[in-house]
C-alpha positions in Angstrom: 0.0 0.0 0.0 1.5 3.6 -0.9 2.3 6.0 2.1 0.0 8.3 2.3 1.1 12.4 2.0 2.1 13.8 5.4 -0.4 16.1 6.9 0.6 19.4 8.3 1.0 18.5 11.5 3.1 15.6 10.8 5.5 17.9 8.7 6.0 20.6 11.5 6.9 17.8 14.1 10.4 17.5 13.0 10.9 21.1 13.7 9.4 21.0 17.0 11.7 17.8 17.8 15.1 19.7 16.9 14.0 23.1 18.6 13.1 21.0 21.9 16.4 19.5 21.6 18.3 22.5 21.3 17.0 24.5 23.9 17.6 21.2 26.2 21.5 21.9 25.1 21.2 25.4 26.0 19.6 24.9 29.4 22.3 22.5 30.2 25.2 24.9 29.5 26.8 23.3 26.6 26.5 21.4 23.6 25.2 17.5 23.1 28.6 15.5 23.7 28.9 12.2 21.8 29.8 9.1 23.2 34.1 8.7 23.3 33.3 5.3 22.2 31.9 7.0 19.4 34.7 9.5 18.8 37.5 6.8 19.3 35.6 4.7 16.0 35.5 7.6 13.9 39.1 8.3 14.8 40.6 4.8 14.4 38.2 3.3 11.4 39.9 4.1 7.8 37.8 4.4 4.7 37.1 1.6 3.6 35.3 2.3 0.5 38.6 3.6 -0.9 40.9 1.2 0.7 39.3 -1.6 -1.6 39.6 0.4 -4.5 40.9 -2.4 -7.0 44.3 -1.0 -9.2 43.1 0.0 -12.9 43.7 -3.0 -15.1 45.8 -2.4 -17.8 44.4 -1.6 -21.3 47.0 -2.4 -22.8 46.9 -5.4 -25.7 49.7 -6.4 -28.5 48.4 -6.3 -32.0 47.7 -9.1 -34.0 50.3 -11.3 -34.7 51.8 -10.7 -38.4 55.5 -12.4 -39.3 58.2 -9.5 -40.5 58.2 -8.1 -43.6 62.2 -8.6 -43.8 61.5 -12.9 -43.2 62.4 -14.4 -46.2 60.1 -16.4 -48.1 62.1 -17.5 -51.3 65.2 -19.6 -51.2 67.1 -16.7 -53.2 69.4 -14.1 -51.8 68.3 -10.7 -50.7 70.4 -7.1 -49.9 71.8 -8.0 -47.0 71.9 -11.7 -46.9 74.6 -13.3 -45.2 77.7 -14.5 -47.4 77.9 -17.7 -45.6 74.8 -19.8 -47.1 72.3 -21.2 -44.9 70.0 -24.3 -46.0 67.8 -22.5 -49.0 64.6 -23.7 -47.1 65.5 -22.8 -43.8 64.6 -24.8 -40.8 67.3 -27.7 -41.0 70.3 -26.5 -38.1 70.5 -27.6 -35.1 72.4 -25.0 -34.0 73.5 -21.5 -34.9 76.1 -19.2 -33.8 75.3 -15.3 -34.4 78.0 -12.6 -34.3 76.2 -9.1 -34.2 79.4 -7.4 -34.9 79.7 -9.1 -38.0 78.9 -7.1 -41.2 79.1 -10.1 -43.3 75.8 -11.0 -41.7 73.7 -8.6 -42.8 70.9 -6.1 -40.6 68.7 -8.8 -39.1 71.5 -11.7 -38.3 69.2 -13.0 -35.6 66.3 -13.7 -37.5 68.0 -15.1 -40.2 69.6 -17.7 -37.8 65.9 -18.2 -36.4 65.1 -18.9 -39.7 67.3 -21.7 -40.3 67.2 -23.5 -37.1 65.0 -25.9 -37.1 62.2 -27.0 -34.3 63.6 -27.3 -31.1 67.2 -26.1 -32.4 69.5 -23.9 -30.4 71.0 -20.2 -31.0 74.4 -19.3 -29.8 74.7 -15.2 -29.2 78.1 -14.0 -29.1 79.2 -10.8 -26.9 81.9 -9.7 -28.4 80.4 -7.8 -30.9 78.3 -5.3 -28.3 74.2 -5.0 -29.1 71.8 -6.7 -31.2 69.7 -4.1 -32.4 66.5 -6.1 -34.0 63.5 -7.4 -32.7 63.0 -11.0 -32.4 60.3 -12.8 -34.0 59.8 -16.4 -32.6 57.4 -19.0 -34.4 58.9 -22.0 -33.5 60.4 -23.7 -30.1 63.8 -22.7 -30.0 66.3 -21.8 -27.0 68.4 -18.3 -27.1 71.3 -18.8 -25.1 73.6 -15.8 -24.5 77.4 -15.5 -24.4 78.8 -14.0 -20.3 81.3 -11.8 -19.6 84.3 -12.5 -21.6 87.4 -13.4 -19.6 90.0 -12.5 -22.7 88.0 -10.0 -24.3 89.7 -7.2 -26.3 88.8 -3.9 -24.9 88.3 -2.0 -21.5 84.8 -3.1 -20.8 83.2 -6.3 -22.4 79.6 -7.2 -21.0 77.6 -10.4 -21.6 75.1 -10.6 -24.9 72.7 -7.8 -25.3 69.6 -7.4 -27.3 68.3 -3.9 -27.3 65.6 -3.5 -30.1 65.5 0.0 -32.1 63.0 2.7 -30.4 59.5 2.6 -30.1 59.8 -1.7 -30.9 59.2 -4.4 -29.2 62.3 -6.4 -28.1 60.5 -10.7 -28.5 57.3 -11.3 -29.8 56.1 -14.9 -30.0 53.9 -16.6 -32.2 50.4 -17.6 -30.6 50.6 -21.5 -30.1 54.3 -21.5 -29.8 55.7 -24.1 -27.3 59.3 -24.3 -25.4 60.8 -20.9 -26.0 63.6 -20.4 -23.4 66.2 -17.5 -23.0 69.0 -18.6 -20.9 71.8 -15.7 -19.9 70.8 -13.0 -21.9 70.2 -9.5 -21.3 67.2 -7.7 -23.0 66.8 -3.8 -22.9 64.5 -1.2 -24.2 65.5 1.9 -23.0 62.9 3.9 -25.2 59.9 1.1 -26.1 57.4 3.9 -26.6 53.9 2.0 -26.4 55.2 -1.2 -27.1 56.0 -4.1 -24.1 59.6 -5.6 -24.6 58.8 -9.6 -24.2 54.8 -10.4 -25.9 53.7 -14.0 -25.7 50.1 -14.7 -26.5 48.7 -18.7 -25.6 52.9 -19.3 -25.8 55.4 -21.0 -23.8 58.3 -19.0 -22.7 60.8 -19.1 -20.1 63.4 -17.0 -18.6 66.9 -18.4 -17.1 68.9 -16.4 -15.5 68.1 -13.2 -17.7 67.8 -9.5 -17.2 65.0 -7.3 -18.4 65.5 -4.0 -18.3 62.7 -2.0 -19.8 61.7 2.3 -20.2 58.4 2.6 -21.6 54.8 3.0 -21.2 53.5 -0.5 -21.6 54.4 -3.6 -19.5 58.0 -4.8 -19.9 56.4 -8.7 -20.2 53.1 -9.2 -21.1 52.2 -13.0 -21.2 48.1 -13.7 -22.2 47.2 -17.7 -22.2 49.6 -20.3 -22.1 52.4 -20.1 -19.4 55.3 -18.1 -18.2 58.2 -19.9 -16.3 61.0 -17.6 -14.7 64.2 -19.0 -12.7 67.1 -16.6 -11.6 66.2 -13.8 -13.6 65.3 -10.3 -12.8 62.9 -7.8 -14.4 63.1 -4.1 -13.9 60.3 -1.6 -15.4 60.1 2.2 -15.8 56.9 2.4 -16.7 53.4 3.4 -15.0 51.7 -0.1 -16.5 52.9 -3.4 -14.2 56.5 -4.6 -14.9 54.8 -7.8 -15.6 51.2 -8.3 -17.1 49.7 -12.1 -17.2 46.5 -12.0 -18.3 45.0 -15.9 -17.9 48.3 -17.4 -18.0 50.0 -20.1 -15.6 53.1 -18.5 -13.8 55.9 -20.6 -12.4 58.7 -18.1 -10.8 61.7 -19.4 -8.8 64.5 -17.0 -7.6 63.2 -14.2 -9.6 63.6 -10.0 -8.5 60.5 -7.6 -9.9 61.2 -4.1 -9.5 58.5 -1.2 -11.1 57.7 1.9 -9.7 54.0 1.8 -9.9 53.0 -2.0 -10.2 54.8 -5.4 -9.7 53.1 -8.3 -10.9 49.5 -7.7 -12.2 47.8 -11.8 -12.8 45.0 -13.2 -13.4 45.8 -17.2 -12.9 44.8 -19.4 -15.3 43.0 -22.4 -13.7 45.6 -24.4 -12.0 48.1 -22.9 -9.2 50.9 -20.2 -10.2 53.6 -20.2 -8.0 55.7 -17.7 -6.6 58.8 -19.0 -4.7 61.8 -16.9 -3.6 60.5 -13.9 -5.1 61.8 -10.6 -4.3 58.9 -7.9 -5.7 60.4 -4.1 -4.8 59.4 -1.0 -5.4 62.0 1.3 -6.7 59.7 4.3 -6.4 56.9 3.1 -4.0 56.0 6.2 -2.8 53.6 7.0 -6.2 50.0 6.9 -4.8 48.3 3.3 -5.6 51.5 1.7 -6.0 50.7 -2.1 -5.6 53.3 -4.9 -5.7 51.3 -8.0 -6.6 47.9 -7.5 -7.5 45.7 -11.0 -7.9 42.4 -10.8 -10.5 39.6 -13.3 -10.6 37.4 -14.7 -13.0 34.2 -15.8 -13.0 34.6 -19.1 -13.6 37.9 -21.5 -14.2 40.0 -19.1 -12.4 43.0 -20.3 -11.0 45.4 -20.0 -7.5 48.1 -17.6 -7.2 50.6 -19.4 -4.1 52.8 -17.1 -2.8 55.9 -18.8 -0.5 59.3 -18.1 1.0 59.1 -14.6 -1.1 59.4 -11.0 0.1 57.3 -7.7 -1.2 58.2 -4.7 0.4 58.3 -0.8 -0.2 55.2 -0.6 -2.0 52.2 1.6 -1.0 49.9 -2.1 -1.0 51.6 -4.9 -1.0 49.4 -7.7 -2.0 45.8 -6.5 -3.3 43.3 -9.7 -4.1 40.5 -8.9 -6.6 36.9 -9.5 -5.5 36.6 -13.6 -6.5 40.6 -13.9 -6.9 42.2 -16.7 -5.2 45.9 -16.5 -3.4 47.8 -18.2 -1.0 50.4 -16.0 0.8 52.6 -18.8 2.9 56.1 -18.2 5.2 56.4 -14.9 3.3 57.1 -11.6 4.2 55.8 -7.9 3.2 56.3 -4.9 4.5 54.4 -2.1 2.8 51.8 0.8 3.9 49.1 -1.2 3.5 50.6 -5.5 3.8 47.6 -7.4 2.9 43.8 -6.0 1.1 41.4 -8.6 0.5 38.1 -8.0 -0.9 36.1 -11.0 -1.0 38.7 -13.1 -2.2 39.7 -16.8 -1.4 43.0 -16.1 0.8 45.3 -17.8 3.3 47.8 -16.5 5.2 49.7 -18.7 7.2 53.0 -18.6 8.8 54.0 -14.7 7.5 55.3 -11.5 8.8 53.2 -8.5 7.5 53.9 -5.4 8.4 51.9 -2.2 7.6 52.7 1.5 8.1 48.6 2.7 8.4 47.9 -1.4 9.0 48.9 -5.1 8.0 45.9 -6.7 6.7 42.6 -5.7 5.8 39.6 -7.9 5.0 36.6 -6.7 3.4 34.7 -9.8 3.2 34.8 -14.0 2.6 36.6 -16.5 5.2 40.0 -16.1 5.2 42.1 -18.6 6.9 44.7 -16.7 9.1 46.6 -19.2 11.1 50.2 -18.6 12.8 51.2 -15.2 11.6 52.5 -12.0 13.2 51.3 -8.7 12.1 52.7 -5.4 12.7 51.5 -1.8 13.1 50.2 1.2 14.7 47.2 -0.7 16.6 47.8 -4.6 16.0 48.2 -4.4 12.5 44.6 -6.7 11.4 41.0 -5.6 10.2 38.4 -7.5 9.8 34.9 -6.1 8.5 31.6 -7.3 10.7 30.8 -9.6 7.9 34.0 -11.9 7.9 33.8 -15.3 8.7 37.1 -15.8 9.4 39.1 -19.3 10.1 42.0 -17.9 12.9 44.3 -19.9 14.5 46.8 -18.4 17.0 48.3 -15.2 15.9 50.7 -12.5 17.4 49.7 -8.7 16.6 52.6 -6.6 17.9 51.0 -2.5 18.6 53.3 -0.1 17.9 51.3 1.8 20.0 51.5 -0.5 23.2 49.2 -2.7 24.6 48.6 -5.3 27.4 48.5 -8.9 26.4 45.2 -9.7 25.8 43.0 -11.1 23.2 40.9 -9.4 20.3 39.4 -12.5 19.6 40.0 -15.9 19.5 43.2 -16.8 18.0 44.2 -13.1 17.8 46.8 -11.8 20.4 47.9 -8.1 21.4 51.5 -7.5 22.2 53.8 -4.5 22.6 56.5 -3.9 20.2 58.8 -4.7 22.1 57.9 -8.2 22.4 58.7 -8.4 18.6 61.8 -11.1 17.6 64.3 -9.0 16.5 64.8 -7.7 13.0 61.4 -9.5 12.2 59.4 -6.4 9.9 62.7 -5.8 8.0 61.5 -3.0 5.6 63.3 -0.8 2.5 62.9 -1.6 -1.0 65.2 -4.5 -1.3 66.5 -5.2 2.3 67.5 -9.0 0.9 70.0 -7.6 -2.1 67.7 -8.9 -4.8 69.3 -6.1 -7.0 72.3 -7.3 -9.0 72.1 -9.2 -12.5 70.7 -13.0 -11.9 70.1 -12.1 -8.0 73.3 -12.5 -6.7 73.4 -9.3 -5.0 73.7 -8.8 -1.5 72.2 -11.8 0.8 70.9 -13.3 -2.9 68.5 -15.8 -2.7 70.1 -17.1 0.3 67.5 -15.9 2.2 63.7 -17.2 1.8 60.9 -14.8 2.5 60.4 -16.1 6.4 61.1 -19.5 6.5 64.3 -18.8 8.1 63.0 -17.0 10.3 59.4 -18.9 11.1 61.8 -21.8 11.9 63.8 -19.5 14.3 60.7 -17.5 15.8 58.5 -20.5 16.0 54.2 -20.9 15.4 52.7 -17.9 17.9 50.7 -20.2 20.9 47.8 -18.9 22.7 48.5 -16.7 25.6 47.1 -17.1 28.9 44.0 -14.7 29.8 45.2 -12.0 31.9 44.9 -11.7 35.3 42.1 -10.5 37.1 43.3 -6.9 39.0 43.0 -7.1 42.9 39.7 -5.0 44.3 39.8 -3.5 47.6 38.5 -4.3 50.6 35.0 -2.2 50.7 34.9 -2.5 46.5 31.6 -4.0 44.8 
């Protein structure tokens, strides 16, 4: 049934209510003071509605695939073509050794020796000849291995094989359906890629071995979309405001493996399965720039996959880890130290056996039922938040207050506890407090160290801690 029209009457009795109440103010000398209970809330409770503000998703997307127009496609020579012969058909070596400082060889001597190899064949980069100025095009499985340092080198400073593509190009770009591309010991650069990402794969195989990316653009510097993306001792570093590496439904496998950006680390969206992250250093180079995220974990709505996160560090960001409404992650003996450590909204997450440490606050949960068992978070009041509406699955775990506390419980399986009582260098902050910096992640403590295994093993699982003790009334107290 409609409501009917107020009457007069009705309409005036608001203004009678609010004139009654302020002359009650008056009469009492002062104005109506809230409750402090109140006042604390609205001092302590952040905005929520921005702090699960999701990072932009990149709009960035390579064009369609098309091979170059410099590929040969008849068996006759061409300006430029190398005065050694390769097989007229191409695609019968096993092997191919490519000299970039030799003229003989024409402009595009890498392709050409893609050319000839055949399936599953190898390609042999030299370094004595200084950069590779082409960009790759990669149709078939092949390996690219790279020449070091060398010892007897003429000159005053010879540097391992470099690719460096001309500006405003893309430095790889591999053919969709391509399987067991892998680039061992080679460094990749594009100082000045424009709009273009340096490494494209689309529903491809690549991997990375013990590689550096180094990549100035406005695009991602690796942007993987279906099929899978497998990285082992390498390091990626991005100038760029898109994520230093964009997988977009693809199956991640990274071991030993530094990420450095200055607005995004890793922005994926798993493709079903489990991607793993394992002795992973993600750092923020400049991680002061508002909405700087180091991983950030999209869902799907169906098929979507696990992101697991172990024995890896992400630190200096302004978010750490953000998990995308329906996203799925694991975060597991891992540590991060960021403003904001851990955002969650209404994902599938577990965090178990981690340090996070926040500046404003470690974790925040907007919703789901997370499984938080045998952590320690850190920060200015406990370092946790949980929304009314989480169901969450807690076992014990330590929140150290830089503000002080008493040891007492905010709930069950949740523990207050002073600063002080912190292990010792256990919320380690800075950008890259590990050393993940130098080429193959030998820099510094390396991957020596593992995220917080060492030291969960050393600090032990948080117990529950005995209720506190009842204070002693006095003699004539109720």
């Amino acid at each position: 049934m409609a409501t009917p029209f107020p009457s007069s009457k009705m309409r005036r009795r608001p203004l009678a209510t609010g004139l009654a109440a302020l002359l009650l103010a008056i009469g009492f000398g002062g104005a109506v003071q809230a409750y402090p209970d109140a006042k604390v809330d609205a001092q302590i409770r952040p905005n929520f509605g921005g702090l699960i503000t999701p990072p932009l998703r990149s709009n960035y997307r390579p064009d369609h695939w098309r091979k170059p127009d410099h590929k040969p496609k008849k068996p006759y020579p061409r300006p430029g073509w190398p005065t050694y012969p390769y097989p007229p058909q191409g695609g019968f070596l096993d092997s191919v050794v490519v000299d970039c400082a030799d003229p003989a060889l024409g402009p595009y001597p890498i392709s050409d020796a893609l050319w000839a190899l055949r399936d599953g064949g190898v390609l042999f980069l030299r370094a004595r000849g200084g950069v590779c100025r082409e960009t790759l095009y990669i149709d078939r499985p092949v390996t690219l291995i790279g020449e070091g340092t060398p010892t007897f080198a003429p000159g005053p400073n010879p540097s391992p094989a470099r690719i460096a593509p001309p500006a405003g190009a893309p430095c790889i770009r591999i053919a969709p359906g391509t399987r067991g591309v892998e680039i061992r010991d080679l460094i990749i650069e594009a100082d000045q890629a424009g709009r273009s990402a340096c490494i494209e794969a689309v529903d491809a195989e690549l991997a990375l071995v013990n590689s550096y990316v180094r990549y100035s653009g406005e695009a991602a510097a690796v942007f993987v979309s279906g099929g899978r993306l497998v990285g082992r001792q390498s390091t990626i570093e991005a100038r760029t405001n898109d994520a230093a590496v964009l997988v977009d439904t693809a199956a991640v496998d990274f071991r030993q493996v530094r990420i450095a950006a200055d607005v995004r680390g890793l922005d994926i969206t798993p493709a079903a399965g489990e991607s793993h992250l394992t002795q992973v250093g993600v750092v923020a180079e400049g991680g002061t720039l508002p909405g700087s995220t180091g991983v950030t974990v999209r869902g799907l709505r169906s098929g979507g996959g696990k992101l697991v996160v172990k024995n890896s560090y992400v630190g200096g960001w302004i978010t750490g880890l953000y998990v995308d409404r329906g996203a799925k992650l694991d975060l597991i003996r891992s540590r991060v130290h960021a403003r904001r450590g851990v955002i969650s909204d209404w994902g599938e997450v577990v965090v178990r056996e981690s340090a996070v440490w926040g500046d404003e606050y470690g974790a925040y949960f907007a919703g789901g039922s997370p499984v938080i068992e045998h952590n320690r978070f850190g920060g200015p009041r406990g370092g946790l938040l949980l929304d009314r509406q989480v169901q969450a699955q807690v076992q014990p775990n330590y929140l150290y207050a830089q503000e002080g506390c008493s040891t007492w419980s905010f709930g069950q399986g949740l523990y207050c506890q002073p600063m002080s009582a912190a292990p010792p260098r256990l919320f380690d902050g800075g950008a890259d407090p590990y050393g993940y910096s130098a080429y193959g992640g030998q820099g510094g403590y390396g991957w020596s160290y593992d995220g917080y295994e060492r030291g969960y093993q050393l600090h032990g699982a948080p117990q529950p801690l005995a209720p506190p003790q009842p204070t002693r009334r006095g003699l004539f107290s109720r």
